[in-house]
N, C-alpha and C positions, 0 to 999 in steps of 0.2 A: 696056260693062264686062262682063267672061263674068263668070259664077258662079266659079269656080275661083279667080280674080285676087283677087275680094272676100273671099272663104274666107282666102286665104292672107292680103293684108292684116288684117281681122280676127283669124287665128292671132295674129301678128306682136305686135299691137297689145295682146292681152291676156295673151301670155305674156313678154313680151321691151319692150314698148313702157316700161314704166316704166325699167328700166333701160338703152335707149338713151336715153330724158328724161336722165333723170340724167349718162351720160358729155358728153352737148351741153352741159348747161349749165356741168358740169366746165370745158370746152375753150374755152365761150364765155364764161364770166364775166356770162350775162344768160341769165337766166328767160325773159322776154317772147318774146328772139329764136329762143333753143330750141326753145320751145312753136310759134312760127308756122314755123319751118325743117321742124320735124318734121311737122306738120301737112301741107305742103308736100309735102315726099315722102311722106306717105302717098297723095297726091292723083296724085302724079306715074307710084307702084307698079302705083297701078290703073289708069291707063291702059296703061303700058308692060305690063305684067305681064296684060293681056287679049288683046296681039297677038304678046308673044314667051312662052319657055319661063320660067318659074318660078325664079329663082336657087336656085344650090345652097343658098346662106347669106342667107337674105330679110333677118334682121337686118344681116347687113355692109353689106348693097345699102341701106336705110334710112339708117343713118349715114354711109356715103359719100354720098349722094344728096343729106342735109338738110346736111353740112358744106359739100359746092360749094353749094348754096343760100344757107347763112351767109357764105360767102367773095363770093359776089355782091353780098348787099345791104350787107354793111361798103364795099366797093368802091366801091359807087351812093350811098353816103352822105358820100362824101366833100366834104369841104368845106376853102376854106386855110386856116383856122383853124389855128395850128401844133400847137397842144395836142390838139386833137381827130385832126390828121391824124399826130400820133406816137403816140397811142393803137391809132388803126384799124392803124398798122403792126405794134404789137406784138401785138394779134388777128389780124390775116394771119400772120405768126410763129408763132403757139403753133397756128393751124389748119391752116399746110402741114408742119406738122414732121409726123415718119413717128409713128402713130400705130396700136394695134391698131383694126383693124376690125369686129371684135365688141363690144358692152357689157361695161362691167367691173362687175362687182360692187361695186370697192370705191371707185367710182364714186356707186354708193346710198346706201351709208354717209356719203362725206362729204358727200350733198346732205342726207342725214337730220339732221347734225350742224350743217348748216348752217338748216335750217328752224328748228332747236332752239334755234338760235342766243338767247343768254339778253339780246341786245340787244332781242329782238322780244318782245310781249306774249304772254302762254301763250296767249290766243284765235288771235293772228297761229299763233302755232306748231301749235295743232292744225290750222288751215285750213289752211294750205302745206303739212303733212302732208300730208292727208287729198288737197288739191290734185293735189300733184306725185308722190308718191310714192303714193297710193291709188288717182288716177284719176278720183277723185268728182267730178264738174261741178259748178258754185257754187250753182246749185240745191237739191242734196242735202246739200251743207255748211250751207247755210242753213237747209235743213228739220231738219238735227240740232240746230243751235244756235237756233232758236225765234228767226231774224231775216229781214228781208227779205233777197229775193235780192240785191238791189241794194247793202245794207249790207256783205253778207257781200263783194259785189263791188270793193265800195272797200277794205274790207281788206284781202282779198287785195294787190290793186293796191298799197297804202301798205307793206304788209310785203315784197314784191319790189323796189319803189323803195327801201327800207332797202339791203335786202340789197346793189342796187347801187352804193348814194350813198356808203354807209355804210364801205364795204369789206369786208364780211364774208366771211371768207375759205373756200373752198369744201374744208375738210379735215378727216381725222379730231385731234382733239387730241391734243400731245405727250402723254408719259405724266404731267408733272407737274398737267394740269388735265384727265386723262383721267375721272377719278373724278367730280368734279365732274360734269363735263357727259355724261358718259352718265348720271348720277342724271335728269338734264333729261330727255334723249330718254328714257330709260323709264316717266318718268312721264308724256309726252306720249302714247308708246304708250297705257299705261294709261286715259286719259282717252277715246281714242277707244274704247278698248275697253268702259269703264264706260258712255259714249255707246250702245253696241253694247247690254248689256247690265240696263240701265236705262233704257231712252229716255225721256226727259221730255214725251213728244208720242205721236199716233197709236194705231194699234191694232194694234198687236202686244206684247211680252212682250219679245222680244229681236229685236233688227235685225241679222240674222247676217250682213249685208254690213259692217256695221263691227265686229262680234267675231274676223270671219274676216282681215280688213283688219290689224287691230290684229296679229293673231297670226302673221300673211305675213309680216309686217315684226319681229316680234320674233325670229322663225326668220332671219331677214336676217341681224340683228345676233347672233345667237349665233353662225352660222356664222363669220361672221369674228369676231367678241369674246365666246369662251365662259366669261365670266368667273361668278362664282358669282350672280348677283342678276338679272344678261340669264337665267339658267337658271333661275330661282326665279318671276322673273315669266314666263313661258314656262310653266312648272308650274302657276301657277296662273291661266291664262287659261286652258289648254287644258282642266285638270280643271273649273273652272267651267262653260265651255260645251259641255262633254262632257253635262249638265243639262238642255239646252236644250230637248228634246222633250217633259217632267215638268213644265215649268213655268207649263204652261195645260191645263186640263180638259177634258173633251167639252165645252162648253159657252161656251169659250175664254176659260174666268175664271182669274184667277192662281191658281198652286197656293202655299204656306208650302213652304219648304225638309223641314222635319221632315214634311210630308203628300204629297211625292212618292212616284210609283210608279216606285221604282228600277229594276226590270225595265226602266223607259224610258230608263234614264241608258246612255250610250253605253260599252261595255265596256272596245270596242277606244281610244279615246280616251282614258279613265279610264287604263287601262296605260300609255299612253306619259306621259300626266302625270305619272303616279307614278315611271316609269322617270327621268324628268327632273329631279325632284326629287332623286333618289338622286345623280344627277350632281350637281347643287347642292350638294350634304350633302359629298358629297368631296371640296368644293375645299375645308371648311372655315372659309370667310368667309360666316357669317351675314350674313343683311339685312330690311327688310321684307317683300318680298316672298318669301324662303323660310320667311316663318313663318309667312303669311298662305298661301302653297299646302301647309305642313303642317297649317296650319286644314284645309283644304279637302281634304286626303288621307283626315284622320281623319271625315270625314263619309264618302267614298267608300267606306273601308273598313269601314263599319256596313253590314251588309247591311237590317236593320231601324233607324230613327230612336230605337227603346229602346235599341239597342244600341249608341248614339253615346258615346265617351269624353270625356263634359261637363268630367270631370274634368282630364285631359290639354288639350282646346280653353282651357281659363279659363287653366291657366298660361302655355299661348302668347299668351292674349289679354294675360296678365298682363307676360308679355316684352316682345311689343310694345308696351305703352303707356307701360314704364320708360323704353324705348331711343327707340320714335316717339313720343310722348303729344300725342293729339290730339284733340277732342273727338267724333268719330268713332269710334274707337278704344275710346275708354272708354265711347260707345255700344252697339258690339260686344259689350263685356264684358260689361258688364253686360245683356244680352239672352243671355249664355250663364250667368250667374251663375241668373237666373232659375231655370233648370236643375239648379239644385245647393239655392238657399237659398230659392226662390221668388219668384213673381210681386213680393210688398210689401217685401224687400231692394232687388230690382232694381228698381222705381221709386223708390225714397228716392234711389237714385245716380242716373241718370239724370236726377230731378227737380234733382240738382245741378250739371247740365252747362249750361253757356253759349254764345252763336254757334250756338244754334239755332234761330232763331225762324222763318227758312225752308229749314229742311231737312226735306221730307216724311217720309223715315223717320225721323226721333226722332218726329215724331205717331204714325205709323203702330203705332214700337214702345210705344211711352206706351197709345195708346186699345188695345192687344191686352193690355198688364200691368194697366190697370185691366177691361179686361170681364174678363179672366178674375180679377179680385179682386172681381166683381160689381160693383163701384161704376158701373153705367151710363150715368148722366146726363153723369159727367165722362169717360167713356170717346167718348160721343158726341160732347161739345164737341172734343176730341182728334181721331175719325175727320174732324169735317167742315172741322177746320184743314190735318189730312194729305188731302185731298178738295180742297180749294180749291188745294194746292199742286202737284197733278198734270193734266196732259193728256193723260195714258194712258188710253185707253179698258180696255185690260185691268185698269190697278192700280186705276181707278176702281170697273169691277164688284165685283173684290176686297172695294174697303174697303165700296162698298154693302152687299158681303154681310152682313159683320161688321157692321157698323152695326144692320144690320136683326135680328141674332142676341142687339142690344142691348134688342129690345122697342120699339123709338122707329123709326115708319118715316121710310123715305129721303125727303126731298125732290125730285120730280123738276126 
């Protein structure tokens, strides 16, 4: 195999390879068979492609490649079965019809809407995500969701057998359940993204393999659906992880939002966020996600954390929790009310929220409202409930510190 050949497949593979997945499985109606057809001719590229010249269009030559592939083993499958053998004709059908020979985009879209599919479990839907359209091996979907490899492997497996058995059909939806179901996919995005973001494992702060993942794909679906909320969450992923360099110290312990050194927050990044947002703002149709990246604008635009509009932040918190209300949400708030009324307002609310008994950040924000009220003893009982609920080597440092700020040392 020359260097050259590998180069090129490799190219192929990470800039174009998700989106020929996608038109295969369009054309074939089967995941499984996609994945090994394509697989297939990537195998096949690097051999032909080390003793002749390079195709002009290496993507066309891939999908023409893995479809005679598909059209073989339908073929080699054949059996008299009459049901089964009017099936494989109407696959030979829809695979010799004339067909573009480059990936379509919108292609992506209906596989995205398809993983999203609301027959399948949200876990199915982020792994098929993250799977088909991300690239991730089952390995690293595994290690994000804190299960075995082999777990994450049957899921996969049960959520593609759906998709086949089931009939789920591989398109974008009409406009009357359009709504609906892109509320799904975006919030699936989001999850991987929050994944990206929060990781609940390891030692890092943020996993920019899945914030960047998240954000590829939301840019997907803006480009063909720039509706005002795909532009809203796009705003506020972007200005989030525009952050990401401020949110570990020398010393690579987490930084608090309010104790970053903004000088480190990405400028040029930070702009297009805010650019995006404006687009959002002029279609007009609020959502949560443009109120949650107007959150996140009005931190941007404080150049110092004194100079944050606590004021402005609380009634958007305040919007959101009428229009979303969720016990999150009015977590949120109330850690921004903090800000305005003090530390012992903001825990009296808080202490009235529910369905949080394993959410790390409500400890996290509870044990930082009472140390800064002094009350340590029960600020400590707090840090070592939010402690016991992470596997973040960074967030862990973090709350040690605080802990230790409490007079009571760490436990090692």
């Amino acid at each position: 195999m020359s260097t050259l050949a590998g180069q090129a497949v490799d190219r192929v593979f990470r800039n174009e390879g998700r989106a020929i997945l996608a038109t295969l499985i369009e054309q074939l109606r089967d995941i499984d068979l996609a994945e090994e057809v394509l697989q297939d001719a990537y195998v096949t590229a690097l051999e032909k492609w080390s003793t002749a010249p390079l195709p002009d269009r290496p993507a066309a030559w891939l999908l023409t490649t893995a479809r005679r592939k598909a059209l073989d083993r339908i073929r080699r499958r054949r059996t008299g079965e009459r049901k089964l053998q009017v099936l494989m004709t109407e696959r030979e059908e829809h695979l010799a019809a004339p067909k573009a020979l480059e990936p379509v985009p919108d292609d992506e879209l209906r596989l995205m809407f398809t993983c999203c599919h609301p027959a399948l479990s949200a876990q199915a839907q982020v792994a098929l995500t993250l799977s088909i359209l991300g690239g991730l091996n089952t390995k690293e979907i595994a290690r994000a969701f804190l299960v075995p490899e082999v777990t994450m492997a049957q899921r996969l497996v049960r959520a593609k057998r759906k998709i086949k058995h089931a009939g789920i059909p591989y398109r974008v939806p009409d406009a009357s359940e359009l709504g609906e179901r892109l509320a799904g996919v975006l919030a699936v995005v989001y999850l991987i993204f929050n994944e990206g973001y929060f990781p609940r494992d390891g030692e890092r702060a943020t996993r920019t393999d899945l914030c960047d993942e998240a954000i590829r794909l939301c840019r997907h679906i803006v480009s063909l659906l720039p509706k005002a909320e795909t532009l809203g969450l796009l705003s506020l992923m972007v200005l989030q992880h525009a952050r990401r360099d401020a949110r570990v110290d020398a010393d690579g312990v987490m930084v608090r939002l309010e104790d970053h050194d903004r000088a480190r927050w990405r400028a040029d990044e930070t702009q297009v966020g805010l650019e995006i947002l404006n687009s959002a703002i002029k279609l007009r149709a609020p959502g949560p996600y443009q109120i949650q990246a107007a959150i996140s604008a009005l931190h941007a635009e404080a150049s110092l954390a004194a100079d944050t509009d606590w004021p402005q932040i609380v009634l958007l918190y305040r919007e959101l929790a009428a229009k979303y209300p969720t016990p999150v949400v009015e977590l949120n708030l109330s850690v921004a009310l903090a800000n305005l009324r003090g530390p012992e307002f903001a825990l009296r609310r808080i202490e009235e929220l529910s369905d949080m008994d394993d959410y790390q950040p409500y400890f996290a924000a509870r044990a930082d409202l009472l140390r800064r009220l002094q009350r340590y003893g029960e600020a400590v009982e707090s840090y070592d409930r939010a402690l016991a609920l992470t596997d973040n080597s960074v967030v862990v440092q973090f709350l040690r510190r605080r802990r230790r700020e409490c007079g009571v040392p760490t436990e090692q």
